[in-house]
N, C-alpha and C positions, 0 to 999 in steps of 0.2 A: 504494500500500500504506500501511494505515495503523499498523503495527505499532510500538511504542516500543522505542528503542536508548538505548546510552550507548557511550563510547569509550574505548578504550585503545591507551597508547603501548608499542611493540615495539620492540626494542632497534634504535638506527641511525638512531631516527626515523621509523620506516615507520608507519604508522597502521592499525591492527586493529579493524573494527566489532567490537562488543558487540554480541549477540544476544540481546531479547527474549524468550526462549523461550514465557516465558507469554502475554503480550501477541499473540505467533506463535495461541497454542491461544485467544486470547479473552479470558484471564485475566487482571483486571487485579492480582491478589495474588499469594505466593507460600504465601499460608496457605489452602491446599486439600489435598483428600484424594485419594488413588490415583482414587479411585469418579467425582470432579471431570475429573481428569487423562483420562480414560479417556472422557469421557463428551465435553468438551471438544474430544478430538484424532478422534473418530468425528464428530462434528459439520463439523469444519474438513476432516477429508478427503473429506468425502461433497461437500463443496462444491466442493472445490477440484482432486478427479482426474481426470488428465487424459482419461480416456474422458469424462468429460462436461462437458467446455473442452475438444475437440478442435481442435489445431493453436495452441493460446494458452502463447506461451514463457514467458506472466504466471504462469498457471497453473502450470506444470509445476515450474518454478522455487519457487511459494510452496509445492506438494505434497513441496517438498523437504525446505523448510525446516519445515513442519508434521511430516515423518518424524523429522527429526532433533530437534526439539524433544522430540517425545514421546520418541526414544528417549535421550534424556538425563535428564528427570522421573518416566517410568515405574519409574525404578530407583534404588533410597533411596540407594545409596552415592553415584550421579552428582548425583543431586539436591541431596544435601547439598551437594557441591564446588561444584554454581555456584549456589545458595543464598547461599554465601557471596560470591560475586564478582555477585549481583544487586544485594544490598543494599549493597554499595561503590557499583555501577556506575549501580544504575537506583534503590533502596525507597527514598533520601532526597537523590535529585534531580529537577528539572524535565523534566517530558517531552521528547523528540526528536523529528526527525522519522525513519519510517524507512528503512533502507536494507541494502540486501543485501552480507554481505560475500563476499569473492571468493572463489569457486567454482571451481574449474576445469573444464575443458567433461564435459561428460557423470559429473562426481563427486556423489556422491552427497551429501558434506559437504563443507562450508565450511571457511574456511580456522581459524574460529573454532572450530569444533568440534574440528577437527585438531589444533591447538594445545591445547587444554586438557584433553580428551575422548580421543586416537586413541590413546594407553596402556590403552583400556580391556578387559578382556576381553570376546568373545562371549559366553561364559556368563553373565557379570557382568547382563548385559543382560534383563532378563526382559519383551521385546516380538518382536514380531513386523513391525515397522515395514517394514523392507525387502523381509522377504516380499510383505509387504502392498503394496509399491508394485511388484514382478516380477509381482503376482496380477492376474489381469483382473478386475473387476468383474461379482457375480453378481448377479442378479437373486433375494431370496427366493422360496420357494417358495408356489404359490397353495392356501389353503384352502378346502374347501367343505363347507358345512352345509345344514341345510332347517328349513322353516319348513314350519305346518300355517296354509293360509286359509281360510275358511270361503266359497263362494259368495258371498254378498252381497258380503264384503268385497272380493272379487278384483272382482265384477260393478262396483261403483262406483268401486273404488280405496280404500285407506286408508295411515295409516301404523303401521308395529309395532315396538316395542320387544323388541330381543334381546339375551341376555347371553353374551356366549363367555369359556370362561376359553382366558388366553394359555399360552405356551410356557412363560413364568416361571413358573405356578400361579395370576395374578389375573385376575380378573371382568372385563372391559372390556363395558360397554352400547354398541349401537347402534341410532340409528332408520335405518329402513327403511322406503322407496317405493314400497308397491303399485300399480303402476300400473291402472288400470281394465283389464279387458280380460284381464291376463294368462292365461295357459295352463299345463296340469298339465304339470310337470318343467321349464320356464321358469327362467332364472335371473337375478338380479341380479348384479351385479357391483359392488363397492364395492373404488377402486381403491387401493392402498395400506394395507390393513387386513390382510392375509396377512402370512407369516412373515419376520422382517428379513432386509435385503439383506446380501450381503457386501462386505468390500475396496470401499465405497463404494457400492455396487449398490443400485437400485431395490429398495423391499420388494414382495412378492406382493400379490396379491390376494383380495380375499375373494369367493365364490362363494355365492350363496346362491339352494338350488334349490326351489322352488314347490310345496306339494303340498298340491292340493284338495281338502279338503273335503266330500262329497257328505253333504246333509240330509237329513232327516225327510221335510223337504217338495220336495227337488227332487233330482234326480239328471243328473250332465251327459254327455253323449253329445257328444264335438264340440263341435258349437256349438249343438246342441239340450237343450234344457231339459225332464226329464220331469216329471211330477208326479200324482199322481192325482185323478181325476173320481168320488166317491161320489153313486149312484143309490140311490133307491128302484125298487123292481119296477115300480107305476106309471108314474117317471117314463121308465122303461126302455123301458116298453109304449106308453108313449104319445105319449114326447115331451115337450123343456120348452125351457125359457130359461131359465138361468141364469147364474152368474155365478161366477170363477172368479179368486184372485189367482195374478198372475205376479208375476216377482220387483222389479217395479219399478210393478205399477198393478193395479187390478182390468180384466177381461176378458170382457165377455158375451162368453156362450157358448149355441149352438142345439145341442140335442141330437136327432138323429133320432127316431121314433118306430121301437121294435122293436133302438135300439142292444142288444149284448150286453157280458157282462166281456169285456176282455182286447182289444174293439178299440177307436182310439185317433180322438182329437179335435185336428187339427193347426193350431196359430194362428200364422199367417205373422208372422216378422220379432218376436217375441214374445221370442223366446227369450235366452241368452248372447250376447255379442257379444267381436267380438276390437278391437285397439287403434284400428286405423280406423274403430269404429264401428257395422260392419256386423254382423247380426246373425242366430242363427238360427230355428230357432221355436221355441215349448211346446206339448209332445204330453202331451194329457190322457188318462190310461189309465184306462179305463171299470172301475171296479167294483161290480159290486149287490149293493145290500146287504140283506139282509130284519132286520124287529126282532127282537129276543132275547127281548123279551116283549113280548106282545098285551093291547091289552084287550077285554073281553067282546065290544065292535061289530067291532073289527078280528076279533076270531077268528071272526065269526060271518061274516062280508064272505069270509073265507079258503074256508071252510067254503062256503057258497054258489058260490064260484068252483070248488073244487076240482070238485064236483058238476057244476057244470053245462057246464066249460069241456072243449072235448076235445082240447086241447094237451096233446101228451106228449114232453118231448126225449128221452125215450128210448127214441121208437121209431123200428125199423130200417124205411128205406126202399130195398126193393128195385128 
């Protein structure tokens, strides 16, 4: 332990450690604020309880001495009184080394605190110190939010910048690891970013649920990738080759001759993939499209066909 003492004589000759109190919370002053105080002895106990140094007498023992510090600084009248027997003992002398004074078994306080301290009232006291060492350690509570990806981004991976305000009312920013591949409703977990722990306890975690995006240009089924195929009539009638982007290449594509709307063009291995890689296809969904407006040769070509062709989809075949 490496805490600073100083020493005092008790009547008889008996020898009384001096108890760093602050030096105990970290502090090498005694010119700090409640807010310090407080901020300090949440620090030192998170470190030092015993649920997490199980079985360590070091431990238990410093988690003692950490309670009863605070519960002598956290309170202006106590603080004043060995305020004054600090800077006797310890603010304009040579550091110590330190050491524990005597306890007796299973006491919560020292013989130091006893002696100078155990007149004091409970009420006087305005902590919670000893509860807090009777309290088990909780774990805070885990938060969870969501995020909007876009396709592409989730398809290759990116990373995103998010802003959550806290418990207290501030802003805290996080980046965040999309990983390629993800899936809608998916979650990240960022561990220790949730609501604070108690009586020493782990803080939560933060949750953060996935939620995709479907484009203009693509829409996800699974692991299929849709998108649409625009024809002309010709090329509907006739047949072609073309060429089509997917979400990571362009794509020739063989169109049948006589394709119709609404049936579909399936390209193996083309499509979304999950985090292994694998992946599934892009279903190009046919649609034909005639011009909005014609010019004179095209209306006269329409004209000619209508006349002379004797396809009719609308008639009934008995």
């Amino acid at each position: 332990m490496l805490d600073i003492i100083g020493s005092a004589k008790i009547g008889g000759g008996w020898k009384m450690i001096f108890k760093d109190y602050y030096k105990i919370l970290g502090l090498n002053t005694n010119k700090v604020l409640q807010e310090q105080i407080k901020s300090a002895y949440r620090e030192q106990a998170k470190k030092y309880h015993p649920d997490v140094n199980v079985g360590s007498k070091i431990a238990e023992d410093r988690f003692k001495d950490i309670n009863e510090a605070y519960r002598v600084l956290s309170n202006s009248a106590s603080k004043r009184k060995y305020d004054r027997m600090w800077n006797t003992h310890i603010g304009n002398k040579k550091k110590a080394k330190y050491e524990e004074s005597k306890r007796t078994k299973g006491a919560m306080f020292s013989d130091f605190f006893q002696m100078f301290f155990g007149n004091l009232k409970e009420d006087d006291i305005n902590n919670k110190s000893l509860e807090n060492r009777k309290t088990k350690a909780e774990k805070g509570e885990d938060v969870e939010t969501e995020i909007t990806v876009s396709l592409e981004e989730a398809f290759f991976g990116t990373n995103k910048k998010i802003a959550l305000r806290t418990v207290e009312g501030n802003m805290k920013s996080f980046s965040v690891k999309i990983p390629a591949g993800i899936r809608q409703n998916e979650k990240i977990r960022l561990i220790g970013q949730g609501k604070q722990g108690k009586h020493g306890g782990k803080n939560g975690d933060l949750f953060i649920k996935i939620n995709l995006k479907n484009e203009e240009k693509f829409k996800l089924k699974g692991y299929d990738l849709y998108t649409d195929l625009l024809l002309t009539p010709w090329e509907a009638a006739l047949g072609t080759k073309t060429k089509i982007g997917g979400i990571d290449e362009e794509i020739a594509v063989i169109v049948p001759k006589g394709i119709q709307t609404g049936q579909e063009v399936r390209m193996k291995n083309k499509g979304y993939k999950n985090q292994k890689g694998e992946r599934g296809d892009l279903v190009a969904c046919v649609k034909v499209m005639v011009p909005q407006e014609l010019t004179d040769f095209e209306k006269k070509l329409f004209l000619e066909l209508s006349q002379k062709s004797n396809f009719n989809p609308r008639k009934i075949i008995n």
